[in-house]
C-alpha positions as CSV (number, residue, x, y, z in Angstrom):
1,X,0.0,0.0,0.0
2,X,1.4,3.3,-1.0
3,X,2.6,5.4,1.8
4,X,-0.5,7.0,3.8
5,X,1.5,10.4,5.0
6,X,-0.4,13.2,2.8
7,X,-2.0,10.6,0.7
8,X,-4.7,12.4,-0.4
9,X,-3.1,15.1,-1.0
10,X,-0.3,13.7,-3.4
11,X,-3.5,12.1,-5.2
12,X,-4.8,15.4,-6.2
13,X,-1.7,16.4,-7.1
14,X,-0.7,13.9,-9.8
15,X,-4.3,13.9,-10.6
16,X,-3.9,17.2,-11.5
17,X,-0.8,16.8,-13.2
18,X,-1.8,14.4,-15.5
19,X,-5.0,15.9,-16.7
20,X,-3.3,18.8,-17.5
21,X,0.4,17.9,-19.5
22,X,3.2,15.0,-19.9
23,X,5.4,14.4,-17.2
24,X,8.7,12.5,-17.3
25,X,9.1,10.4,-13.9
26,X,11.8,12.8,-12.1
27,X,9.7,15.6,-13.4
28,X,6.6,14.5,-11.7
29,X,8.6,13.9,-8.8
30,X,10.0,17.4,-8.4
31,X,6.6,18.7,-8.8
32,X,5.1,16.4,-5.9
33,X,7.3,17.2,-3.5
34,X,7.4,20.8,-4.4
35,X,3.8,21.0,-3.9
36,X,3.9,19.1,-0.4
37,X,6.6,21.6,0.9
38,X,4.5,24.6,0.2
39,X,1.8,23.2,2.4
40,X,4.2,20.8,5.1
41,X,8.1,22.7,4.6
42,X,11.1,20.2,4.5
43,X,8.5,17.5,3.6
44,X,8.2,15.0,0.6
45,X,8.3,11.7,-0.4
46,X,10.6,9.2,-2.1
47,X,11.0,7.3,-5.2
48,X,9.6,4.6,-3.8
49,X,6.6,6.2,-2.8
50,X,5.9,7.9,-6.5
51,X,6.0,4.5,-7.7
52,X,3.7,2.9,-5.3
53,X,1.5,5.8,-5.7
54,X,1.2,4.9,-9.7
55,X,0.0,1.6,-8.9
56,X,-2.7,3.0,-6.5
57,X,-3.7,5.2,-10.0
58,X,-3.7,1.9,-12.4
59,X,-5.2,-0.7,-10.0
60,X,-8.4,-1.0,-11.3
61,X,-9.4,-3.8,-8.3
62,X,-8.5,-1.2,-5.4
63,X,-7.0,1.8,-6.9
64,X,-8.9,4.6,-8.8
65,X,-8.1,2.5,-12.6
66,X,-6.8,5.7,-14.3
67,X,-5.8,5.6,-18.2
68,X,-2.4,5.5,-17.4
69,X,0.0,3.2,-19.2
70,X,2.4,1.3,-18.1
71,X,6.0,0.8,-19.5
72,X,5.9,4.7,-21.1
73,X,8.4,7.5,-20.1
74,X,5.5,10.3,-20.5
75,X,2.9,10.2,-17.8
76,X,-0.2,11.6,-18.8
77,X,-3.8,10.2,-18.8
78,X,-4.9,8.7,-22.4
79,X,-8.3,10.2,-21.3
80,X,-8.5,14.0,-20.6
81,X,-12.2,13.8,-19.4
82,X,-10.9,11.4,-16.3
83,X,-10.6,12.5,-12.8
84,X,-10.4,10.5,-9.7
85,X,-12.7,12.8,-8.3
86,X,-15.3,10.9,-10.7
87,X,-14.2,7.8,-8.9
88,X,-15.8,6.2,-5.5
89,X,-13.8,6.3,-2.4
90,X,-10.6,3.9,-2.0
91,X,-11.2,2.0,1.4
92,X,-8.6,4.1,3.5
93,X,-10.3,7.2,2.1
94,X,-14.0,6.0,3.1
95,X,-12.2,5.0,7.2
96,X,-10.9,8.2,6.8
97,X,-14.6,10.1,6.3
98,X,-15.8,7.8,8.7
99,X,-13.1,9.2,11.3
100,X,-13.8,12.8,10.0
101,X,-17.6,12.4,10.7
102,X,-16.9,10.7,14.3
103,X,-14.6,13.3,15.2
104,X,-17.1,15.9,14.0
105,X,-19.6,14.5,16.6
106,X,-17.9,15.7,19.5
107,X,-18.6,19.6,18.5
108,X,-22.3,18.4,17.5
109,X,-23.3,21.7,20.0
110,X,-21.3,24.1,18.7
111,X,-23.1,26.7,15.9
112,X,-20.0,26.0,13.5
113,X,-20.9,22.4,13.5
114,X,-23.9,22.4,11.3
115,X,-22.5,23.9,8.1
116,X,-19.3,20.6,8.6
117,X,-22.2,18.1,9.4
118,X,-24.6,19.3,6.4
119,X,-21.5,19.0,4.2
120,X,-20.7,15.4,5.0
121,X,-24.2,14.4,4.8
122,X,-24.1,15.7,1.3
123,X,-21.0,13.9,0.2
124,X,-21.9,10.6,1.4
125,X,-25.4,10.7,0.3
126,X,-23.7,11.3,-3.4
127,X,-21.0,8.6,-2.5
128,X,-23.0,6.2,-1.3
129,X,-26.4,6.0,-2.7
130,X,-26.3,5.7,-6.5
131,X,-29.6,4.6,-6.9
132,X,-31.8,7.5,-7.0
133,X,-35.4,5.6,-6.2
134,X,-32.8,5.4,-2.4
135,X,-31.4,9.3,-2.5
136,X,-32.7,10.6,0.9
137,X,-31.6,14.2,0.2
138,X,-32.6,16.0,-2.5
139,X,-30.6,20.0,-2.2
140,X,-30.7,22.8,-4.6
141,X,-27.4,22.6,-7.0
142,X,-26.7,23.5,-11.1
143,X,-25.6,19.9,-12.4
144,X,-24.4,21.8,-15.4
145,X,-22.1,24.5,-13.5
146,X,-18.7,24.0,-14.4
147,X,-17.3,27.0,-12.1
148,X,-17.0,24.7,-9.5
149,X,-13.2,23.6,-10.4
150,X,-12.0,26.9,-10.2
151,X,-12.5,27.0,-6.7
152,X,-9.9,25.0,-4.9
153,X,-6.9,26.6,-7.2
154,X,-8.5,30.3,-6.7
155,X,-8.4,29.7,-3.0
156,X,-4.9,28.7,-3.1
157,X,-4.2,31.5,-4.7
158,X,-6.1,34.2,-2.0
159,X,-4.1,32.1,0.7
160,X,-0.8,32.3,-0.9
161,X,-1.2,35.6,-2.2
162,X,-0.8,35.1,-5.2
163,X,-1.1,37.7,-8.4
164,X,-2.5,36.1,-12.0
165,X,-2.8,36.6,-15.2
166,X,-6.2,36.3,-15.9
167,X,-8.3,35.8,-19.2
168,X,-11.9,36.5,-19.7
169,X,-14.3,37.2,-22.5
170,X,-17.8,38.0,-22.1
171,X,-20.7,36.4,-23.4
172,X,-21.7,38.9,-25.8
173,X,-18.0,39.9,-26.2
174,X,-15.9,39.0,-29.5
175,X,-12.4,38.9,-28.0
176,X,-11.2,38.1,-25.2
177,X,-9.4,40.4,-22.5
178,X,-6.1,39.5,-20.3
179,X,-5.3,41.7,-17.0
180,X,-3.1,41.9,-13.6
181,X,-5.5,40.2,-10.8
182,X,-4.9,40.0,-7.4
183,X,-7.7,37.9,-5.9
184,X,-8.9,38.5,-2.6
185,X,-12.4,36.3,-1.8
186,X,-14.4,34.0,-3.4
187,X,-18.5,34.4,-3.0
188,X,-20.8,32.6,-3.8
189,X,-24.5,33.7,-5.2
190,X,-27.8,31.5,-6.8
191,X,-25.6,28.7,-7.2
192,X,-22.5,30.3,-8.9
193,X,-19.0,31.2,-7.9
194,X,-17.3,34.4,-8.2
195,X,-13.5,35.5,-7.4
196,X,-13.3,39.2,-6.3
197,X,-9.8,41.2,-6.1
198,X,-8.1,44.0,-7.7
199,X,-7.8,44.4,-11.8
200,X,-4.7,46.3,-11.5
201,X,-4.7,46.5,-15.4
202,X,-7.8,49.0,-15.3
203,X,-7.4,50.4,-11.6
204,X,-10.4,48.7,-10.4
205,X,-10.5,47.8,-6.8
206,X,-13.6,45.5,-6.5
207,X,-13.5,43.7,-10.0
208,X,-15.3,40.5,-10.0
209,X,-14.9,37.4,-12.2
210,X,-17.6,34.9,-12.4
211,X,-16.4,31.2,-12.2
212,X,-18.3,30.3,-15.4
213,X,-17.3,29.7,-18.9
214,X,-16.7,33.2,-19.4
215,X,-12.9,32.8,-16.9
216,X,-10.8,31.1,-19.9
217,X,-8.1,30.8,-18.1
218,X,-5.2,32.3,-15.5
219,X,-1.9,31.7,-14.7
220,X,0.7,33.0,-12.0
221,X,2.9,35.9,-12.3
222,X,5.6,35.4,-9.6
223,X,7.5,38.5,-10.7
224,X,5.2,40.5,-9.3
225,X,4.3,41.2,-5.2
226,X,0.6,40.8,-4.8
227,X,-1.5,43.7,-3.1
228,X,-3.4,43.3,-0.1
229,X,-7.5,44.1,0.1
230,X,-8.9,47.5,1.1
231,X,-11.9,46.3,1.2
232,X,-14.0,45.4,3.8
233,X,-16.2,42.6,2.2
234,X,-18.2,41.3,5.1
235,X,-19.6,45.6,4.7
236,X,-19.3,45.4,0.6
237,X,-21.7,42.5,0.5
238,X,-23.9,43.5,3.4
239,X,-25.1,46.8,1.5
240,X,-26.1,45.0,-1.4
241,X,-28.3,41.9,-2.9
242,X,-26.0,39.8,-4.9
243,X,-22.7,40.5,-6.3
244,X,-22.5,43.1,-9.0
245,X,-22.6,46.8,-7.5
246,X,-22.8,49.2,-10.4
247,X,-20.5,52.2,-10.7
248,X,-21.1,55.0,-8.5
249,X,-24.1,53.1,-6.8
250,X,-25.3,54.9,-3.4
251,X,-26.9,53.1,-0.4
252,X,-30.6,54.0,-0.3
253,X,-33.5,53.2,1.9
254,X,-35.9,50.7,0.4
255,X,-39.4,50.2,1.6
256,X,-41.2,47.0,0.4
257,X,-45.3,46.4,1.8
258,X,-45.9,42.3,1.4
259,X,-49.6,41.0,0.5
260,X,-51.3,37.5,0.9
261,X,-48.8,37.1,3.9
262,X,-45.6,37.3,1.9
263,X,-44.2,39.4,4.8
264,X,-43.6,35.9,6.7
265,X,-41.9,34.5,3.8
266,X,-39.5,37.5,3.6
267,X,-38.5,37.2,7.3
268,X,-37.8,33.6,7.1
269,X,-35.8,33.8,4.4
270,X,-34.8,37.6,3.4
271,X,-32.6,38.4,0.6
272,X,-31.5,41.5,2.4
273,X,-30.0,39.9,5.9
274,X,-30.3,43.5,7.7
275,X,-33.9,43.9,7.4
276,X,-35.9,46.2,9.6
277,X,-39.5,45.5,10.4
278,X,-41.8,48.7,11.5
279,X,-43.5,49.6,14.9
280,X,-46.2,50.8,14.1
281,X,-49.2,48.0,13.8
282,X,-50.8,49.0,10.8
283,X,-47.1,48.8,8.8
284,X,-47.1,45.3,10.2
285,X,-46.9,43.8,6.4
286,X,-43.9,46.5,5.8
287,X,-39.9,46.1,6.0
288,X,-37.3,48.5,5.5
289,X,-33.4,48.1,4.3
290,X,-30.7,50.2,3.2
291,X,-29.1,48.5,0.1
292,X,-27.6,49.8,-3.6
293,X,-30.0,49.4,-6.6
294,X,-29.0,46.8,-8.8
295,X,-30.3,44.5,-11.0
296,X,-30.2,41.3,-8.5
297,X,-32.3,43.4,-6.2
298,X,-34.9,43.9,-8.9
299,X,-34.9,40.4,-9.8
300,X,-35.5,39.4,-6.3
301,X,-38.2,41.3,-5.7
302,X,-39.8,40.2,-9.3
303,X,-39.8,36.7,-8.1
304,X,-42.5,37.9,-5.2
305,X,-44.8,39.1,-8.6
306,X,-47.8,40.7,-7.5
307,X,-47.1,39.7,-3.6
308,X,-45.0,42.8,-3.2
309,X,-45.0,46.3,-3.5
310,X,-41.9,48.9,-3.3
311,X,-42.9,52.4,-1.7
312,X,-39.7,53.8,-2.0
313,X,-37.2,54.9,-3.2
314,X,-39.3,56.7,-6.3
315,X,-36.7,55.2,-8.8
316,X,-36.7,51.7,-7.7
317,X,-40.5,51.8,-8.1
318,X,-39.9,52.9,-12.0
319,X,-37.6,50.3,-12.2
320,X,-40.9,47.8,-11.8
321,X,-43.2,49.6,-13.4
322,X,-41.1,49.7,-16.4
323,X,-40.1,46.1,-15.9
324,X,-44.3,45.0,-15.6
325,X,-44.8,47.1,-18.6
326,X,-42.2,44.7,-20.9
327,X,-43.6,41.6,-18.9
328,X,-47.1,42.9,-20.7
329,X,-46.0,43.3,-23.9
330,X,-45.4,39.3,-23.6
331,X,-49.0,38.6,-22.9
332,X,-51.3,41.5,-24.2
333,X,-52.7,39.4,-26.7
């Protein structure tokens, strides 16, 4: 059995590696251990290790049975599309969730626990139960978002500090567009990812990428020293719904009156976290926030329909009433 000591780790790693170019054997071996140090310094592994860990990758019996062939100098997967992440859990890895979830147990009271426990339930319900007439949960994700591979080397990146090259072209765009980005958070909205940081190519201090197919592609410049946040995002986010704050946007006081009971749903789940409810009884089916005007705020309160009413601010109220009047256009006949 290959050597258990950052196991799973060195797994992603040549995973990684041979999804993305050819390796010679030394080559892949420098890259390991480079990898391991950054994360554990003045560790690594052997030869021997390397070699065992191949096997573990070729075994179809109790390995992941990777495309890799045997008796070739260039390591590389013969299939592009594979990933052992596609694959189920190796024993050891299964004990080791099993360990994880056991040890979770113990802070079972503690608020932060929740969020860990609803996260393992997820994976083994995926890992475990591949007949869907069995599936016991059934959560709210996009199948078809691809964003979510981004995420791991993007957070790397924020934790190492790292500055990119980054390369992005817009759905409605005809070429693409390269900049200096120094990426500071990752957020996440309606089921999609987004890196924010500074474009230092255009001066912009709270650029945002989504993780979609629109991010073709970055890569590291380590020439250059990366530039700390002046942001504080736990505020940034607060004062709006959503993730894209137009230029120039000023906070404003929004007043929203529910009907048919609506004002319950809002309150149990409100897109706008600092909500304020009114004293007075007979504005009982009224809430206030202060928030930018954007265009996730105006889809938000769409999805309510006719449930909802904005009082003020007087633009934000044109904003619908300009919005109904396109929705009627779509059904006047």
């Amino acid at each position: 059995m290959a050597n258990s000591t950052h196991a799973h780790l060195r797994y992603n790693i040549l995973d990684r590696c041979f999804r993305q170019k050819s390796y010679g054997f030394d080559k892949l071996l420098e890259v390991v251990n480079e990898e391991i140090a950054e994360l554990y310094p003045g560790e690594g592994i052997a030869t021997r290790t390397l070699r065992e860990d191949l096997k573990v990758f070729r075994n179809k019996e109790t390995g992941f049975g990777a495309p890799l062939p045997e008796k070739i100098r260039v390591l590389k997967y013969t299939d592009p599309n594979f990933s052992i992440a596609l694959r189920p859990l190796l024993e050891y890895e299964q004990y080791l969730m099993n360990a994880a979830q056991q040890l979770l147990n113990r802070f079972e009271n503690h608020p932060k626990y929740n969020k860990l426990a609803e996260a393992l339930i997820k994976f083994q319900d995926e890992e475990e139960l591949e007949n869907e007439a069995s599936r016991i949960l059934l959560y709210d994700h996009n199948e078809e978002y691809k964003g979510i591979k981004h995420i791991k080397p993007l957070y790397f990146s924020i934790r190492k500090k790292q500055v990119l090259k980054v390369t992005v072209q817009g759905f409605k765009d005809t070429e693409s567009k390269t900049f200096e980005f120094h990426p500071h958070i990752l957020k996440q909205y309606n089921r999609r990812w987004f890196v924010f940081g500074l474009n230092n190519t255009e001066e912009i201090q709270e650029w945002s990428i989504p993780l979609d197919d629109r991010l073709l592609g970055y890569e590291e410049l380590k020439e250059i020293d990366y530039i700390e946040a002046t942001t504080n995002w736990e505020n940034f986010f607060r004062t709006m719904v959503g993730v894209v704050k137009p230029k120039d946007a000023e906070i404003e006081k929004v007043v929203l009156r529910f009907y048919n009971g609506r004002e319950k749903y809002f309150k149990s789940k409100p897109f706008q976290p600092d909500f304020e409810e009114f004293f007075e009884e007979e504005k009982q089916d009224q809430v206030w926030f202060e928030t930018i005007i954007n265009k996730e705020l105006v889809q938000q309160l769409l999805s309510y329909g006719q449930d909802v009413e904005v009082l003020e601010p007087e633009r934000l109220k044109l904003q619908l009433k300009e919005q109904a009047a396109a929705l009627q256009q779509f059904y006047s006949s």
